[in-house]
VEXDREN-2710 file (C-alpha; in Angstrom, 1 decimal):
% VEXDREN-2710
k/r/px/py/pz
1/UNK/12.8/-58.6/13.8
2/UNK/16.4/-57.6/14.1
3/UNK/17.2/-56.2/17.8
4/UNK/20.8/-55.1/17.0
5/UNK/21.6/-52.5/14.0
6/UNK/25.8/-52.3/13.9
7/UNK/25.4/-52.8/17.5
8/UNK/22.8/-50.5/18.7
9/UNK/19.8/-52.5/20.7
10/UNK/15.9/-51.3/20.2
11/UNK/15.9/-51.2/24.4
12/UNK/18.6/-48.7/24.1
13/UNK/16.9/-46.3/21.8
14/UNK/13.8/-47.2/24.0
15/UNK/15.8/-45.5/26.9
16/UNK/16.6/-42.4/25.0
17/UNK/12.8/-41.7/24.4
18/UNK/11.8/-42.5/28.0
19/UNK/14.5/-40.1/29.0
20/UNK/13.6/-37.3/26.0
21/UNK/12.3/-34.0/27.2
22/UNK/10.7/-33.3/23.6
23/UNK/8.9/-36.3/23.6
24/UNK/5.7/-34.7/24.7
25/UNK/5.8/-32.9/21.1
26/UNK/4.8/-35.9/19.2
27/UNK/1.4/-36.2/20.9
28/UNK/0.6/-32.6/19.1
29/UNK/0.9/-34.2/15.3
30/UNK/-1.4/-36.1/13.1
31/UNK/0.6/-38.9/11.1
32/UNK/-1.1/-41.9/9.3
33/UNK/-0.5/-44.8/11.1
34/UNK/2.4/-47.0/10.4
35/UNK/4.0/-44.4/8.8
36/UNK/8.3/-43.2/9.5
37/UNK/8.1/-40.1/8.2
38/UNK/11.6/-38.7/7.0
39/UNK/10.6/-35.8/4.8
40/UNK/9.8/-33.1/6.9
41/UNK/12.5/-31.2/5.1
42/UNK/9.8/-31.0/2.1
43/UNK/6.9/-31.1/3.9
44/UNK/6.1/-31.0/7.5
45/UNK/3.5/-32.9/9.4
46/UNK/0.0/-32.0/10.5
47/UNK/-0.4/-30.1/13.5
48/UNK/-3.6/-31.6/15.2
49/UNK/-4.4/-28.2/16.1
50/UNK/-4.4/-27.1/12.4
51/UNK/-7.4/-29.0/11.7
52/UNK/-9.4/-27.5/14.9
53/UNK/-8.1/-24.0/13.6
54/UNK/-9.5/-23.9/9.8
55/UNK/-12.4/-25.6/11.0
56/UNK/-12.9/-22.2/13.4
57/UNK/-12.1/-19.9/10.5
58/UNK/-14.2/-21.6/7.8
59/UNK/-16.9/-21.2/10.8
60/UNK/-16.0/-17.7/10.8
61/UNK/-15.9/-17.3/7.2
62/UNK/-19.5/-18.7/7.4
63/UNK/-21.1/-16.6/9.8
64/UNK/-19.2/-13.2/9.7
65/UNK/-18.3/-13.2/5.6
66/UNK/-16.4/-10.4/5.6
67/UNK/-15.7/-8.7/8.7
68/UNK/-13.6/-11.9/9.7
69/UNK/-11.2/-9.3/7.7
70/UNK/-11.5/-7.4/10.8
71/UNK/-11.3/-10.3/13.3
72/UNK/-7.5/-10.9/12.7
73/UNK/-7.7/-12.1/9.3
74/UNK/-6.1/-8.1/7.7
75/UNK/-3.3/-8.3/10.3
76/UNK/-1.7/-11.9/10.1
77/UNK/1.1/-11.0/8.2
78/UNK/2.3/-8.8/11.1
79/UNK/0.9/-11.0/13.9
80/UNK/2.4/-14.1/12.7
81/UNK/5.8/-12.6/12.1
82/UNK/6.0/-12.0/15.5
83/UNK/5.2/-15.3/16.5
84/UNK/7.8/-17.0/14.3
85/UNK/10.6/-13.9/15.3
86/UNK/11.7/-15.7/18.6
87/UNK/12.4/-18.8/16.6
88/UNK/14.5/-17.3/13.8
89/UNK/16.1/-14.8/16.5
90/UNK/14.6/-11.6/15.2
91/UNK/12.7/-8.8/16.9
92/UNK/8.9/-8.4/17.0
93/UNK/8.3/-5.8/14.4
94/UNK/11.2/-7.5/12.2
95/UNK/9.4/-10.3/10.5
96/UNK/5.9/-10.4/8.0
97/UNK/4.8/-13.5/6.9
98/UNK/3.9/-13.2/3.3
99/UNK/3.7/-14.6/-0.4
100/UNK/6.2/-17.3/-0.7
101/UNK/10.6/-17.1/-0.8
102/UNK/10.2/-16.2/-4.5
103/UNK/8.6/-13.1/-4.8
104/UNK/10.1/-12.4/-0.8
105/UNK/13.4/-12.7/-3.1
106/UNK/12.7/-10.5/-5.9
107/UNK/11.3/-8.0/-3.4
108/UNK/14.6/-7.9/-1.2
109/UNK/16.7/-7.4/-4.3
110/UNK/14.9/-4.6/-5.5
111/UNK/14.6/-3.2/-2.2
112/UNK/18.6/-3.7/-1.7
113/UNK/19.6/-2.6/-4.9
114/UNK/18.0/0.6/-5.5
115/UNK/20.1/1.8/-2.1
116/UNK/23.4/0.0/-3.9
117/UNK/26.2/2.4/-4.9
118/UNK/26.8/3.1/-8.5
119/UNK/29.4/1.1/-9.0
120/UNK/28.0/-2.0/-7.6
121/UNK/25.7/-3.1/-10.2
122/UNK/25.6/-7.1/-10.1
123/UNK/23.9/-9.8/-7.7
124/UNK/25.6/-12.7/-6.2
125/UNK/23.5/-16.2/-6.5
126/UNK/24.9/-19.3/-5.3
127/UNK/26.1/-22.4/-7.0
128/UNK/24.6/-25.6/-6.1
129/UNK/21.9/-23.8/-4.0
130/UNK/18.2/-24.9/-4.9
131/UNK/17.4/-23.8/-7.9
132/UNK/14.8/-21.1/-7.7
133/UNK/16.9/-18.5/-5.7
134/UNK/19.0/-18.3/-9.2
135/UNK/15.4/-18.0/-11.2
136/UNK/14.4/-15.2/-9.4
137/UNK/17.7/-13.2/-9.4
138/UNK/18.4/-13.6/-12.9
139/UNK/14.7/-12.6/-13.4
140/UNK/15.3/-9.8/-11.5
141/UNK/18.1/-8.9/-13.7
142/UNK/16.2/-9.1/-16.9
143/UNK/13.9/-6.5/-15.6
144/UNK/16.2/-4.5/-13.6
145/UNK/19.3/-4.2/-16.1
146/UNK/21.6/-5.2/-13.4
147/UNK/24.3/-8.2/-13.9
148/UNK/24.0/-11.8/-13.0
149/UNK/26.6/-13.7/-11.7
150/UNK/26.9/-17.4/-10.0
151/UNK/29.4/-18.3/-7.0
152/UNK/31.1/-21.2/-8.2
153/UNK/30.1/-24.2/-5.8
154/UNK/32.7/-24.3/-2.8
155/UNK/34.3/-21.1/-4.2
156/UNK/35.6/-18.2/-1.7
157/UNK/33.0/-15.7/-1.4
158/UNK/35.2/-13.1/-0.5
159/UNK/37.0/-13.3/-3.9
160/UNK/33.7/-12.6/-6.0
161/UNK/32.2/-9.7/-4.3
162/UNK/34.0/-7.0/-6.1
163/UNK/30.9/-5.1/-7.8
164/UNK/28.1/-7.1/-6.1
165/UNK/25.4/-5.3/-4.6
166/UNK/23.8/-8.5/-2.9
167/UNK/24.6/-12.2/-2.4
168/UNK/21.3/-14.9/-1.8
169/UNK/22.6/-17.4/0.4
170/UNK/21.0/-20.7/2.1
171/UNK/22.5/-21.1/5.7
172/UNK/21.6/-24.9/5.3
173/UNK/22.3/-26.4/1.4
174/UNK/19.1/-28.3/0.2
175/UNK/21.4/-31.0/-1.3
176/UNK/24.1/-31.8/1.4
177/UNK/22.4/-30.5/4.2
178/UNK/26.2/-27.9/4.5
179/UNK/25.7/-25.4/7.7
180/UNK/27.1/-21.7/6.8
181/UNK/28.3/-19.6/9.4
182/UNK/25.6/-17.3/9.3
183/UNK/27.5/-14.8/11.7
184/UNK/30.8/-14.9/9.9
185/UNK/29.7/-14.9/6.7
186/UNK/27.1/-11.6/6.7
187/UNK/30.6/-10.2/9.0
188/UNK/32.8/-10.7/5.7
189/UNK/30.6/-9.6/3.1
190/UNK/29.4/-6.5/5.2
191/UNK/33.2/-5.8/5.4
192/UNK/33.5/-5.8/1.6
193/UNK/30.3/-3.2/1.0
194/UNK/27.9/-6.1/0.1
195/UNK/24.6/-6.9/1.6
196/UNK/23.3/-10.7/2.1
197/UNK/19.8/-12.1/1.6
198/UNK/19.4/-15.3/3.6
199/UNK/17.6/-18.4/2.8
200/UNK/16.3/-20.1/6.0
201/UNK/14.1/-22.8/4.0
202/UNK/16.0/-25.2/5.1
203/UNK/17.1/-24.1/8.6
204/UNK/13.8/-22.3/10.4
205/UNK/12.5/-24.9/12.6
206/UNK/15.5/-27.2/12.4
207/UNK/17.9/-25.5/14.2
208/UNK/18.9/-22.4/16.3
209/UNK/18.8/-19.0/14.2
210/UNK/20.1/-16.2/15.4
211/UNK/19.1/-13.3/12.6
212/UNK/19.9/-10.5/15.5
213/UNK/22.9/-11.6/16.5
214/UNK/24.9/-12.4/13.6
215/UNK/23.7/-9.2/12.5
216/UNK/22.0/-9.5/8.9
217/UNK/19.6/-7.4/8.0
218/UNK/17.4/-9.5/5.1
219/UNK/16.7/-12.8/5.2
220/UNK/13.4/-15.1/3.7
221/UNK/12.2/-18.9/4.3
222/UNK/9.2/-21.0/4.1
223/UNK/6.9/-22.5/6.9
224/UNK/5.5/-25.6/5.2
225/UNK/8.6/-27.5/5.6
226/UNK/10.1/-27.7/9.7
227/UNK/7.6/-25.1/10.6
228/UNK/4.5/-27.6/9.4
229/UNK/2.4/-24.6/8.2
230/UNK/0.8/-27.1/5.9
231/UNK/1.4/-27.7/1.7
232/UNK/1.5/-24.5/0.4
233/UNK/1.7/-22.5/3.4
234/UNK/3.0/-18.6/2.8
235/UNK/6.8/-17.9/3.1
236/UNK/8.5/-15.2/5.8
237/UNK/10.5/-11.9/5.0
238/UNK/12.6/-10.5/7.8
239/UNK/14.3/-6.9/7.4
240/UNK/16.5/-5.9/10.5
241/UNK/14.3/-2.5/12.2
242/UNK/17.0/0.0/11.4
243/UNK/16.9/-0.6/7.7
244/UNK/13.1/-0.7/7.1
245/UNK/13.1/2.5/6.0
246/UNK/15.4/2.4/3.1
247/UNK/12.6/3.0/0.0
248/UNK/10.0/1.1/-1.9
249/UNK/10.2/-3.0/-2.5
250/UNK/9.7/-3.5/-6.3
251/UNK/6.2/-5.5/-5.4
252/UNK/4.1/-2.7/-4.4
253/UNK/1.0/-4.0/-3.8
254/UNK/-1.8/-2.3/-2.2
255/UNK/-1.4/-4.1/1.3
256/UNK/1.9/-2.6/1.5
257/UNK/0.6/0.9/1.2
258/UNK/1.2/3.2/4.3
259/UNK/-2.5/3.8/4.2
260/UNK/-4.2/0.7/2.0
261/UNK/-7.3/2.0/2.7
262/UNK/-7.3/5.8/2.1
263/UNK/-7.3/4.2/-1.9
264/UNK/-5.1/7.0/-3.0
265/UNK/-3.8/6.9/-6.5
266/UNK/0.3/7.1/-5.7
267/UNK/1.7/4.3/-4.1
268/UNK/3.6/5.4/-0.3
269/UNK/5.4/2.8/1.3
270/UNK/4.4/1.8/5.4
271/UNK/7.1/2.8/7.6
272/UNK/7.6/-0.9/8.8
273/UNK/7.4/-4.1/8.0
274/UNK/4.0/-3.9/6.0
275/UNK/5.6/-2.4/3.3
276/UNK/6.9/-6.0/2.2
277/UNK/3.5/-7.3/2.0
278/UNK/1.3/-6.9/-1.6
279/UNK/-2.0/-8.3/-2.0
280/UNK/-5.1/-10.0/-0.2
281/UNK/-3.3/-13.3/1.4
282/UNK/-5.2/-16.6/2.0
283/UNK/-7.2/-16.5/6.1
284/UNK/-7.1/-20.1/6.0
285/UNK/-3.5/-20.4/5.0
286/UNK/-2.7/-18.3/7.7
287/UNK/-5.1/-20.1/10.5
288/UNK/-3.3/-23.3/9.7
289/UNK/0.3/-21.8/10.3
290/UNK/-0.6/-19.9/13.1
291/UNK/-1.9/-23.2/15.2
292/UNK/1.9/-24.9/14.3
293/UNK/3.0/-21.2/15.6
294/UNK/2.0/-21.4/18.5
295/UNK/3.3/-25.0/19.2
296/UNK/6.6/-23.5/18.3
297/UNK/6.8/-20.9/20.8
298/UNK/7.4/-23.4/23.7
299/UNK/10.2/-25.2/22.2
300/UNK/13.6/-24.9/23.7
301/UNK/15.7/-24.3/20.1
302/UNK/19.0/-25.7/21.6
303/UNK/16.7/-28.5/23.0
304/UNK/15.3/-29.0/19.6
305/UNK/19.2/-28.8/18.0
306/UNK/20.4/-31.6/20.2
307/UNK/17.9/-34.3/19.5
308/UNK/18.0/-32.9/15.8
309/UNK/22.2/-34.0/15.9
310/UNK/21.4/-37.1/18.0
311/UNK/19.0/-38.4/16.1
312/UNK/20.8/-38.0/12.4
313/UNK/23.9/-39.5/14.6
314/UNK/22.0/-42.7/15.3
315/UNK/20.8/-42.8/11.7
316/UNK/24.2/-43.1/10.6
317/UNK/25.8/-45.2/13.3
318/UNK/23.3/-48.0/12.8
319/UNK/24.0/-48.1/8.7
320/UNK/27.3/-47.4/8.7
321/UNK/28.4/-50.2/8.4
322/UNK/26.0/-51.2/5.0
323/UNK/27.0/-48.3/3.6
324/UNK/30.7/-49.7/3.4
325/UNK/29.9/-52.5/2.0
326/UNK/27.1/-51.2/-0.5
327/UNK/29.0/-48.5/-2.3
328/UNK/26.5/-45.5/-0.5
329/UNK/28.8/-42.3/0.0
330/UNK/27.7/-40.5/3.0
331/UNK/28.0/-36.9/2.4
332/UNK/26.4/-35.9/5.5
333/UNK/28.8/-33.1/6.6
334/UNK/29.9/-33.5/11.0
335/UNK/27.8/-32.2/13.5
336/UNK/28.9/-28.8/13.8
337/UNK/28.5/-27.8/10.2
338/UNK/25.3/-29.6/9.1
339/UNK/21.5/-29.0/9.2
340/UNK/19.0/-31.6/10.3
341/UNK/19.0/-33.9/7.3
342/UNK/21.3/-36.9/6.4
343/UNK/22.3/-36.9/3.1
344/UNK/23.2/-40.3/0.9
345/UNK/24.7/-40.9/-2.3
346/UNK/24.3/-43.9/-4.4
347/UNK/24.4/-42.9/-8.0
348/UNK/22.9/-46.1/-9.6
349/UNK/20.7/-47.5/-7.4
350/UNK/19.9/-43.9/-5.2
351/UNK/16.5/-43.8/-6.8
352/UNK/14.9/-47.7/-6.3
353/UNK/15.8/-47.7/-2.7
354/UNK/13.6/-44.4/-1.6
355/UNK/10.8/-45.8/-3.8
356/UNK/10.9/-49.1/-1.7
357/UNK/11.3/-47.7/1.4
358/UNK/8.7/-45.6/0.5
359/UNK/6.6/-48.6/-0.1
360/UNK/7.5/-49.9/3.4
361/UNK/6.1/-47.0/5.3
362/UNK/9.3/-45.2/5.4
363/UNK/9.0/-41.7/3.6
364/UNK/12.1/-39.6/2.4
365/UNK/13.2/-38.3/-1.0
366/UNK/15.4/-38.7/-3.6
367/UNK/17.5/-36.0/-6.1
368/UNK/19.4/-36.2/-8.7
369/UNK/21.6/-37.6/-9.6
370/UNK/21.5/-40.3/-6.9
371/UNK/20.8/-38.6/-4.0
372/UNK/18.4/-40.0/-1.2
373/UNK/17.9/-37.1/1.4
374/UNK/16.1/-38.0/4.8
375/UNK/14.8/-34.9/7.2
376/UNK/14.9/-35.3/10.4
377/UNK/12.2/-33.6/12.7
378/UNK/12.8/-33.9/16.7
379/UNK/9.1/-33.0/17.5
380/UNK/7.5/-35.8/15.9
381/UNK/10.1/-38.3/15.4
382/UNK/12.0/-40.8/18.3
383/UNK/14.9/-42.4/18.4
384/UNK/12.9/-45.7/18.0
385/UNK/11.2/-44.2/14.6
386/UNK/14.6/-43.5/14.0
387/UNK/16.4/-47.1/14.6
388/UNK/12.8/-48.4/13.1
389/UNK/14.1/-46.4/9.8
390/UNK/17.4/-47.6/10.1
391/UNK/16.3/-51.3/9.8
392/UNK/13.6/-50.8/6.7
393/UNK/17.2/-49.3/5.2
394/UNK/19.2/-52.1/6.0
395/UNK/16.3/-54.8/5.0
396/UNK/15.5/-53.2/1.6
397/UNK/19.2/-53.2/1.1
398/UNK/20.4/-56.3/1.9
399/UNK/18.1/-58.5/0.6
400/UNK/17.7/-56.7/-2.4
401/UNK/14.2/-55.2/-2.6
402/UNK/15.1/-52.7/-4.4
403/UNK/16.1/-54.0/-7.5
404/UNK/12.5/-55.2/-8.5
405/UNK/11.7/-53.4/-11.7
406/UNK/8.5/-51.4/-9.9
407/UNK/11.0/-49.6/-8.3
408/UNK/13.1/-48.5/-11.3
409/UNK/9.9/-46.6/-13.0
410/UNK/11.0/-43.1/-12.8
411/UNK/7.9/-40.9/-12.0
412/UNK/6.6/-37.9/-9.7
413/UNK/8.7/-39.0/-6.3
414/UNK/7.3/-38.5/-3.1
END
């Protein structure tokens, strides 16, 4: 086995760990055996208390049928958004967990919009961001009659707000892992009359986010990815307190009624948060995110941020190296202005190297064109996982492994 990656021993990564104060974090988290696990950005890893949770629900489900619905099944939307609030840096009362970033989307943009002046008649998506953020908003324009327009990737936003109404943004880009200045953007387009819709799918659970104090008001994201909610698990909508009041979201659904259960025929918003939710929402979805929850709320976030850096630093320093000499363009941006994922470029061959990796035991993913994106998760991953990664790299690399034609089929990727 190779002890020395561009100079960096295994003992010396073996210190790091010894001497990590998240280490403890790993021992909460079912992954198969022999597994390096670098996807967490698509999918996070099994809480071991997840399974212990639906187990108790589907118990519940059994033997109370349906006044579980009574038992804390009605209210997770609420009490789960004030579990995750600490972690995204909102308020308790400022965050329902509910239906996924799509529909949280379309309802913030019909929530937004119907307060927007007349002349601001257009919404704001942004180039190069992951596609579905622009489905929904043009969507929402087909419907709504209001005007579609992109932000050129790496454009100025400040010189294509005249007119908008709302901008959807990602603080952490899907593709290049790119860190936005949540605080200074939301400063510049509130200055121009413009509201912002943040996308924290890629950021919630990765790093530090501080909704409150950078002062947004709307923002959405996912749980099944840093969060580990589990494949499938239902998405968050935050709305800062003071503007929860502003009218109806588009997606009036019966849970969002002030009084759901009065059955009246005319739909009246609830005064808070509830009026984002709609329908009935999966108990055992919720179970299973509410165990990783709970996990989550005795994490230190800076903590969490430093190993997150550290570890994509030692990524890079022990390939550095091969990446010089094998043509792979590392796009990863520097440490103050990235997310917790290091991004690769290798246009011809990007593809064949996840898929044998993948078939060492070492899971990331690949996008096109040519891009091999590796998450990086600081509560279940070491610095030796890491430097263990590093290695499989280098080996399927330089001798080649990855140019046998198995690896060339294109297919579903992992």
């Amino acid at each position: 086995m190779t002890q020395d990656l561009n100079g960096i021993t295994l003992e010396s990564v073996q210190e790091r760990d010894q001497n990590d104060p998240l280490a403890g974090f790993k021992a909460h988290f079912s992954l198969p055996e022999g597994v390096l696990y670098l996807d967490g950005n698509s999918l996070g890893a099994q809480p071991t208390a997840a399974r212990q949770a639906v187990n108790a629900t589907l118990d519940q489900w059994r033997d109370e049928l349906i006044k579980g619905w009574n038992q804390g099944w009605f209210d997770s939307p609420e009490r789960l958004g004030n579990l995750l609030a600490p972690v995204i840096g909102a308020g308790q009362g400022e965050v329902c967990v509910t239906d996924n970033i799509t529909l949280n989307i379309f309802k913030l943009l019909g929530y937004i919009t119907q307060q927007a002046p007349v002349e601001r008649r257009a919404v704001l998506s942004e180039g190069g961001n992951f596609p579905t953020d622009g489905y929904i908003a043009q969507g929402f324009c087909q419907v709504s009659g209001l005007e579609h327009r992109f932000l050129p990737e790496g454009a100025e936003l400040a010189e294509h707000l005249e007119g908008v109404a709302v901008v959807v943004l990602s603080q952490v880009n899907y593709r290049t892992g790119a860190l936005r200045d949540m605080a200074a953007t939301t400063r510049l387009a509130h200055d121009h009359g413009v509201e912002v819709i943040w996308d924290l799918a890629h950021s919630a659970g990765a790093l530090p986010v501080r909704l409150n104090e950078s002062g947004a008001r709307f923002a959405v994201g996912c749980t099944y990815k840093y969060l580990n909610g589990g494949p499938g698990a239902p998405a968050f909508l935050y709305v800062q307190q003071n503007v929860q009041d502003g009218g109806w979201q588009p997606l009036s659904g019966w849970h969002g009624h002030t009084a759901p259960f009065a059955f009246d025929a005319d739909y009246a918003p609830a005064g808070d948060i509830s009026r984002f939710r709609t329908g009935t929402h999966s108990a055992l979805a919720y179970t299973a995110l509410e165990a990783s929850l709970a996990l989550w709320n005795e994490v230190d976030m800076q903590g969490l941020r430093e190993k997150s850096l550290a570890l994509t630093d030692l990524f890079r320093a022990c390939l550095s190296d091969l990446f010089d000499a094998h043509g792979i363009k590392d796009i990863t941006p520097s440490a103050d202005k990235r997310g917790s994922q290091v991004s690769l470029i290798d246009g011809e061959n990007g593809y064949a190297i996840v898929q044998a990796l993948i078939a060492r035991g070492v899971i990331g993913d690949y996008r096109e064109p040519g891009l091999m994106r590796f998450g990086f998760t600081p509560l279940y991953l070491s610095f030796e996982d890491v430097w263990q990664a590093a290695r499989h790299f280098r080996e399927v690399v330089e001798r080649g492994e990855f140019k046998h034609p198995q690896f060339h089929v294109r297919g579903a990727v992992t």
